[in-house]
C-alpha positions as a LaTeX table, in Angstrom:
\begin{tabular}{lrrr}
\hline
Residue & $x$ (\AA) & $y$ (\AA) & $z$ (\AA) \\
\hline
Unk1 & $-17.07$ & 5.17 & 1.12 \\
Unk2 & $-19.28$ & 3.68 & $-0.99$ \\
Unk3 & $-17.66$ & 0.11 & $-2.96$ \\
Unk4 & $-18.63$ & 1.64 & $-6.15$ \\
Unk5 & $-16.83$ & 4.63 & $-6.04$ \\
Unk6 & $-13.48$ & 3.09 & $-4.36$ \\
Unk7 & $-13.82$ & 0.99 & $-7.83$ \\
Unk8 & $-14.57$ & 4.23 & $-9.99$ \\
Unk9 & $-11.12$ & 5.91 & $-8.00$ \\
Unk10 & $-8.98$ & 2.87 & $-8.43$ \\
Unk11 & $-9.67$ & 2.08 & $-11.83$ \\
Unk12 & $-9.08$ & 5.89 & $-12.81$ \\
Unk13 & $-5.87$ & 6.06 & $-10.64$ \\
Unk14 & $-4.43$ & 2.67 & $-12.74$ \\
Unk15 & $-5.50$ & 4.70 & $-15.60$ \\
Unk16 & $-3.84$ & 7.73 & $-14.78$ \\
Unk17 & $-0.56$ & 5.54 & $-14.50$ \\
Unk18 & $-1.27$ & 3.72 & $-17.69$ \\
Unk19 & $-2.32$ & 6.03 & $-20.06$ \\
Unk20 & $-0.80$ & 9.67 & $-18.50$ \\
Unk21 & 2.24 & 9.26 & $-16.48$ \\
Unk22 & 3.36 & 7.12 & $-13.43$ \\
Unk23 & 5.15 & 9.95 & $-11.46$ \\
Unk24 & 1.67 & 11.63 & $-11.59$ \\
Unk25 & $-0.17$ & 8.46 & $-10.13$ \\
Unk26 & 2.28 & 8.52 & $-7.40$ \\
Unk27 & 2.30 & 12.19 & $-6.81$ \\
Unk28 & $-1.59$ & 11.57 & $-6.31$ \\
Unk29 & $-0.55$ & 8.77 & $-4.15$ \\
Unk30 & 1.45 & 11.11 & $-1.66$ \\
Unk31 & $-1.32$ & 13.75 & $-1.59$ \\
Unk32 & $-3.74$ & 10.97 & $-0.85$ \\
Unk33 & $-1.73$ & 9.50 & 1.90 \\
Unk34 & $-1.59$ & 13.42 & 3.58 \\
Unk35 & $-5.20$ & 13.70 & 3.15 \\
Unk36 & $-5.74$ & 10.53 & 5.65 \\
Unk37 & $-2.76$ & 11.80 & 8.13 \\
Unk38 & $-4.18$ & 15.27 & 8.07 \\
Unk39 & $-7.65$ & 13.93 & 9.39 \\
Unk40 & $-5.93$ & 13.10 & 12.83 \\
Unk41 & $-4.96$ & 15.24 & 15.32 \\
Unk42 & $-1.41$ & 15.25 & 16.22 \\
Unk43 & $-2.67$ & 13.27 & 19.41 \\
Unk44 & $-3.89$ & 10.65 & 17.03 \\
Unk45 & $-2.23$ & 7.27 & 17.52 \\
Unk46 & $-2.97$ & 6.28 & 13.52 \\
Unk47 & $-1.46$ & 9.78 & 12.31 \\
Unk48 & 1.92 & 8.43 & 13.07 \\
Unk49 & 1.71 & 5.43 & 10.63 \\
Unk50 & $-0.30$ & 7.63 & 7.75 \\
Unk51 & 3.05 & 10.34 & 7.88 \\
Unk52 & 5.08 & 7.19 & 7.66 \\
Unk53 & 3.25 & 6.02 & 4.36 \\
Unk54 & 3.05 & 9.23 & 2.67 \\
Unk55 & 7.11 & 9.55 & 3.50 \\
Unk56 & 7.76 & 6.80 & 1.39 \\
Unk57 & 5.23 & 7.19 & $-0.86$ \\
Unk58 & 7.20 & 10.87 & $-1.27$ \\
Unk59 & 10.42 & 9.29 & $-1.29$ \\
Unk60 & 9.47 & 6.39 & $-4.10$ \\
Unk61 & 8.10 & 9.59 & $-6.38$ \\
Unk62 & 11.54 & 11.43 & $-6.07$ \\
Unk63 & 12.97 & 8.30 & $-6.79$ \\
Unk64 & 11.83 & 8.17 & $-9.78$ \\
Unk65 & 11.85 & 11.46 & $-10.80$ \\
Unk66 & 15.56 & 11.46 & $-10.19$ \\
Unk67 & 16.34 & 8.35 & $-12.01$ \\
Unk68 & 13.76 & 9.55 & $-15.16$ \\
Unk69 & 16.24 & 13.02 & $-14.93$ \\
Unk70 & 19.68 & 11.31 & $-14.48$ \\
Unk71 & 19.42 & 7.84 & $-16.27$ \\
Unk72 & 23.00 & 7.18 & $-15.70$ \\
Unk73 & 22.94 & 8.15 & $-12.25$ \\
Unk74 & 21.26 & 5.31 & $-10.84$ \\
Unk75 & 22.53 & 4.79 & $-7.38$ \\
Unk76 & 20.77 & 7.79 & $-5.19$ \\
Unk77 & 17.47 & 6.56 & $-6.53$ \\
Unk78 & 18.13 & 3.26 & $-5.48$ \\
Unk79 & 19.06 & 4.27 & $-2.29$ \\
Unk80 & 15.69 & 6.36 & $-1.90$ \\
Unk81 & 13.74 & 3.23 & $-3.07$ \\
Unk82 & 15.27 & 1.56 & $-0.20$ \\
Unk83 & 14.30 & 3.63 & 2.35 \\
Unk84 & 10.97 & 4.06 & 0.93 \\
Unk85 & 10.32 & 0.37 & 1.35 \\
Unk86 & 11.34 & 0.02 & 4.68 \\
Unk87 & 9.05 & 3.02 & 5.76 \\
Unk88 & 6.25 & 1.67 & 3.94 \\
Unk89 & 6.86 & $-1.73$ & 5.73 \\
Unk90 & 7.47 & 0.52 & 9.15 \\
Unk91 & 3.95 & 2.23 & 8.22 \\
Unk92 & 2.04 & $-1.46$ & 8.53 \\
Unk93 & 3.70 & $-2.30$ & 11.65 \\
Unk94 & 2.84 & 0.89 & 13.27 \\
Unk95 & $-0.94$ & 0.55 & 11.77 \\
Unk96 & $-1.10$ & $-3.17$ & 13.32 \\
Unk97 & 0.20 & $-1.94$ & 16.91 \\
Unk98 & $-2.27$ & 0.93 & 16.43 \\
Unk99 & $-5.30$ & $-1.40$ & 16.10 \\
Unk100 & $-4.47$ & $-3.94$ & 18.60 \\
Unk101 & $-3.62$ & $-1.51$ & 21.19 \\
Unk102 & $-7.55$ & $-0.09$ & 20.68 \\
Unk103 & $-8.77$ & $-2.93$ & 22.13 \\
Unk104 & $-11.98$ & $-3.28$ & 19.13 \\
Unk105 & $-10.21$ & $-5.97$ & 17.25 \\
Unk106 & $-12.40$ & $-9.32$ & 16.53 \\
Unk107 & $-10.62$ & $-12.17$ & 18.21 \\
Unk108 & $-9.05$ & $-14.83$ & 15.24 \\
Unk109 & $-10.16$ & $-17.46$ & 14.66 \\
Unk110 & $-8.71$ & $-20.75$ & 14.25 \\
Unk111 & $-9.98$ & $-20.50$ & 10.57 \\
Unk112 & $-8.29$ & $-17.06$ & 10.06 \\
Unk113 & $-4.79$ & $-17.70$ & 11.61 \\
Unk114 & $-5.29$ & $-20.89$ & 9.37 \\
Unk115 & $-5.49$ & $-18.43$ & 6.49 \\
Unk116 & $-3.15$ & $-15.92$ & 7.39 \\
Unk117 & $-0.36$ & $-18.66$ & 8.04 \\
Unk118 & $-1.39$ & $-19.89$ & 4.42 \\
Unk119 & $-0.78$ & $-16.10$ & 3.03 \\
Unk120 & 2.51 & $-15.69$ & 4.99 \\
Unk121 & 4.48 & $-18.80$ & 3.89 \\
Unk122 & 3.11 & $-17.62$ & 0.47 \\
Unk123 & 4.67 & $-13.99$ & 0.77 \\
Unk124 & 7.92 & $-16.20$ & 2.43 \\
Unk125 & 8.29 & $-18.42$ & $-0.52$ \\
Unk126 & 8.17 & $-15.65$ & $-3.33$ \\
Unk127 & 10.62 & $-14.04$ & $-1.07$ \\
Unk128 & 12.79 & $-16.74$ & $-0.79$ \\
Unk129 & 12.15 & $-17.09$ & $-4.74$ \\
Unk130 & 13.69 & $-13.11$ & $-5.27$ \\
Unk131 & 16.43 & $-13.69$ & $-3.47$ \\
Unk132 & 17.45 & $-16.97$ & $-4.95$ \\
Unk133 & 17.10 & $-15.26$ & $-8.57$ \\
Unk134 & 18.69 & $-11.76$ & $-7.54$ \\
Unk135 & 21.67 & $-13.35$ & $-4.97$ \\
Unk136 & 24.27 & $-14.22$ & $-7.94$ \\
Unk137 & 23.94 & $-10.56$ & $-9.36$ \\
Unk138 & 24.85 & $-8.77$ & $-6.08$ \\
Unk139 & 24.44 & $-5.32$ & $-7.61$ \\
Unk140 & 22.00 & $-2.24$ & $-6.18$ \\
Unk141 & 19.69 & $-3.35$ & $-8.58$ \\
Unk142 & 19.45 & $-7.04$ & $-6.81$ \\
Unk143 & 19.26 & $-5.12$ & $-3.50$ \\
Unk144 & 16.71 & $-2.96$ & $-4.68$ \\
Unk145 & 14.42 & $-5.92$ & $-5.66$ \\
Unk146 & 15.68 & $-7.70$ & $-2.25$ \\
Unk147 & 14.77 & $-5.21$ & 0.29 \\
Unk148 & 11.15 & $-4.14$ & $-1.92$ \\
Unk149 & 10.26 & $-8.06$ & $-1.90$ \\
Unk150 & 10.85 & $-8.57$ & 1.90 \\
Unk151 & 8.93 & $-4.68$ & 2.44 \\
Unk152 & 6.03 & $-5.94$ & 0.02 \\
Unk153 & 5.68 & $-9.10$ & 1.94 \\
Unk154 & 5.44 & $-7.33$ & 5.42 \\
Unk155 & 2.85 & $-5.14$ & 3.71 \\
Unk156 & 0.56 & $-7.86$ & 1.91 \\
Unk157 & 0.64 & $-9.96$ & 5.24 \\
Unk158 & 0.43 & $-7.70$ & 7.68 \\
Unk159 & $-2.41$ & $-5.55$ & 5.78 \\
Unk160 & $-3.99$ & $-9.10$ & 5.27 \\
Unk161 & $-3.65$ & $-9.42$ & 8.89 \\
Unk162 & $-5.37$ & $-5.92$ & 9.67 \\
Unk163 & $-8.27$ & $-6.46$ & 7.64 \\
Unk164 & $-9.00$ & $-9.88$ & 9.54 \\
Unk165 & $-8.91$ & $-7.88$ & 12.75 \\
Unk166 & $-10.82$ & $-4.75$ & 12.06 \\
Unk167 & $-13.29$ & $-6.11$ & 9.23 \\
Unk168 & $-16.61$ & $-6.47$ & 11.73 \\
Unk169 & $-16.31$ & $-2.76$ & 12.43 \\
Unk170 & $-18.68$ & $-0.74$ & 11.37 \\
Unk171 & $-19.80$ & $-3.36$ & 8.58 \\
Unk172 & $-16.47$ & $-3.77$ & 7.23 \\
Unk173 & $-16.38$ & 0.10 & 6.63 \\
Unk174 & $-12.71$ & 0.21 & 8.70 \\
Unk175 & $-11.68$ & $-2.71$ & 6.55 \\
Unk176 & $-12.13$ & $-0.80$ & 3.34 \\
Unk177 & $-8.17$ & 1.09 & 3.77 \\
Unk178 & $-6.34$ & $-2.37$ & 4.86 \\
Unk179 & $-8.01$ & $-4.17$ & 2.27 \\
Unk180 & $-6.53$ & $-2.38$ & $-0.46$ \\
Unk181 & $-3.43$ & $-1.75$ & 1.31 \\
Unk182 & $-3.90$ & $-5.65$ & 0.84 \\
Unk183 & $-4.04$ & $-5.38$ & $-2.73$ \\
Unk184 & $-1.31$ & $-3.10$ & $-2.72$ \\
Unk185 & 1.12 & $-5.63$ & $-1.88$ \\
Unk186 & 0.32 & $-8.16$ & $-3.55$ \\
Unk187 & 0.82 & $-6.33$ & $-6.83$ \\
Unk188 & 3.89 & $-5.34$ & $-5.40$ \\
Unk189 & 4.80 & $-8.57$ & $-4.81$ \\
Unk190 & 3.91 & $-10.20$ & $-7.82$ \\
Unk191 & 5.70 & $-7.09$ & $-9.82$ \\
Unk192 & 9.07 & $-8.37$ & $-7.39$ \\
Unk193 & 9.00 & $-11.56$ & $-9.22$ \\
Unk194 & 8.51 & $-9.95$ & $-12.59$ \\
Unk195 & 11.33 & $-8.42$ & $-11.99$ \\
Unk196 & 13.97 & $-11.18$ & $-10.55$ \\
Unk197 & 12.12 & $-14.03$ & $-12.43$ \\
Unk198 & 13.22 & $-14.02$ & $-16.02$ \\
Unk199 & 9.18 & $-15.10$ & $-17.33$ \\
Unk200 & 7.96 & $-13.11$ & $-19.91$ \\
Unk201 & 4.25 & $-13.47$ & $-18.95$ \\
Unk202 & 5.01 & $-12.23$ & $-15.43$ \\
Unk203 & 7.69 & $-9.19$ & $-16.86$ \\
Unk204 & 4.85 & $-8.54$ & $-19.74$ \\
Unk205 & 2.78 & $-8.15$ & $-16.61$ \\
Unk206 & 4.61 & $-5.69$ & $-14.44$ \\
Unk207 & 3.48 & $-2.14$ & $-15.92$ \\
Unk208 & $-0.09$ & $-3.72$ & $-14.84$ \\
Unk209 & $-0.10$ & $-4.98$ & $-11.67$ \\
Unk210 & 2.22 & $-1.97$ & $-10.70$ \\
Unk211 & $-0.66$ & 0.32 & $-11.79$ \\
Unk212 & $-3.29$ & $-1.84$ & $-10.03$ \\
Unk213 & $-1.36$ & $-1.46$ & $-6.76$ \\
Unk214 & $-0.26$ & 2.05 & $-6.52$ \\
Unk215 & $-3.80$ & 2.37 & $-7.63$ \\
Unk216 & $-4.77$ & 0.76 & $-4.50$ \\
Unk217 & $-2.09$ & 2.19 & $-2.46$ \\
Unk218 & $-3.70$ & 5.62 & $-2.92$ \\
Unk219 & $-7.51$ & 4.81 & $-2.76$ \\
Unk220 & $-6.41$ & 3.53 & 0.43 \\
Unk221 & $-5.23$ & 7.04 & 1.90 \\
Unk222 & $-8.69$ & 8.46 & 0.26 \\
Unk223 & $-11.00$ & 5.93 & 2.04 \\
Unk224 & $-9.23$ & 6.60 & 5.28 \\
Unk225 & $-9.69$ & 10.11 & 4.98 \\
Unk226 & $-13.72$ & 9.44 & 3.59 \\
Unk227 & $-14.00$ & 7.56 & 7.08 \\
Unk228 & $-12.91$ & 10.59 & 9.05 \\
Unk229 & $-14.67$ & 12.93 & 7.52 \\
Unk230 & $-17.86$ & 14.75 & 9.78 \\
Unk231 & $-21.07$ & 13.79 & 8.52 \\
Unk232 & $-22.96$ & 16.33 & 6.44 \\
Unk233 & $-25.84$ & 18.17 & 8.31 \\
Unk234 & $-28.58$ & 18.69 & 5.87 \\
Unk235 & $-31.09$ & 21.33 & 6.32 \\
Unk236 & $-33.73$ & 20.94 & 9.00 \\
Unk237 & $-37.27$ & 20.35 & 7.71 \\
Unk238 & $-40.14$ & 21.79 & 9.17 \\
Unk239 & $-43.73$ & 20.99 & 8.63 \\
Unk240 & $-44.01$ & 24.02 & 6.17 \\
Unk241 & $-40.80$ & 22.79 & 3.97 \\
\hline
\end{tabular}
């Protein structure tokens, strides 16, 4: 897909979140996430990680449907936010074992481990951050916040991760999904701290970077499916056409 229309899709999706309503940014989310699984066949080894994203991203949307319905009912939401983030953090893994299993990953270099050690004890230290902030509340909020941190982290490094192995292919055409799945968590992640750190820049910032990184969550699952999809077969010219 072409870099200027995975811009023209993202900024539209943040502005579907920012000026319509979130649970219909995320319900575009979930039907962009099925749109990449359904382009493998069940035989597929990547299928298996797509289901696994559009599950959670499912799961995070009646989440907050729920809690938008029942206010005061707070704790099955929280419970589904949970298990959304551990399914989106399961989805990564699965994508990683996926790609190195195919055998067309670019070795790393000493540079890129370099970088991707730098990214990690990043994604460690605003984890360790959260959980400092969150640990004296010990409510399902704190958990909440807890368990999305350490999920956001898995996804921001281990997207980061994917995009260093696959980003040669095709002229960094395969990248294009992992590298917004890399933006993806680190909006996530910086939206964690907004949330346990008590900064008003950072909590001023949260309705943004949240938007920016469901945003990219989605045009991920819509440049996976652009990959996969046949070329077009235009009409064949003769000499009298």
């Amino acid at each position: 897909m072409p870099r200027w229309l995975l811009a023209i899709l993202l900024a539209a999706l943040v502005s579907v979140r920012l000026l319509a309503d979130p649970l219909i940014a995320e319900l575009l989310a979930v039907i962009a996430a099925c749109l990449a699984a359904a382009c493998f066949t069940a035989g597929d080894p990547p299928r298996r990680p797509w289901i696994l994203r559009a599950l959670a991203l499912a799961l995070v949307l009646v989440a907050h449907s729920q809690i938008r319905l029942s206010p005061a009912a707070l704790h099955p939401g929280l419970a589904l936010l949970v298990l959304a983030n551990l399914l989106g953090a399961a989805a990564i893994v699965g994508f990683i074992q996926v790609v190195r299993r195919s055998g067309l990953t670019a070795p790393l270099t000493t540079l890129g481990t370099a970088i991707l050690g730098g990214l990690a004890l990043a994604a460690a230290g605003a984890l360790a951050l959260v959980l400092v902030q969150v640990a004296p509340q010990a409510d399902a909020k704190a958990v909440v916040i807890a368990v999305s941190t350490a999920c956001d982290a898995v996804v921001f490094v281990g997207a980061a991760l994917l995009l260093r192995l696959v980003l040669p292919l095709r002229g960094g055409l395969v990248a294009q999904p992992y590298a917004l799945l890399v933006l993806d968590g680190l909006c996530y992640l910086v939206a964690d701290l907004g949330l346990a750190v008590t900064s008003p820049a950072l909590v001023a910032a949260i309705p943004y970077v949240s938007a920016i990184g469901g945003a990219a969550g989605a045009t991920a699952g819509l440049a996976q499916a652009a990959l996969l999809r046949p070329p077009r077969r235009g009409r064949v010219r003769t000499p009298s056409a």
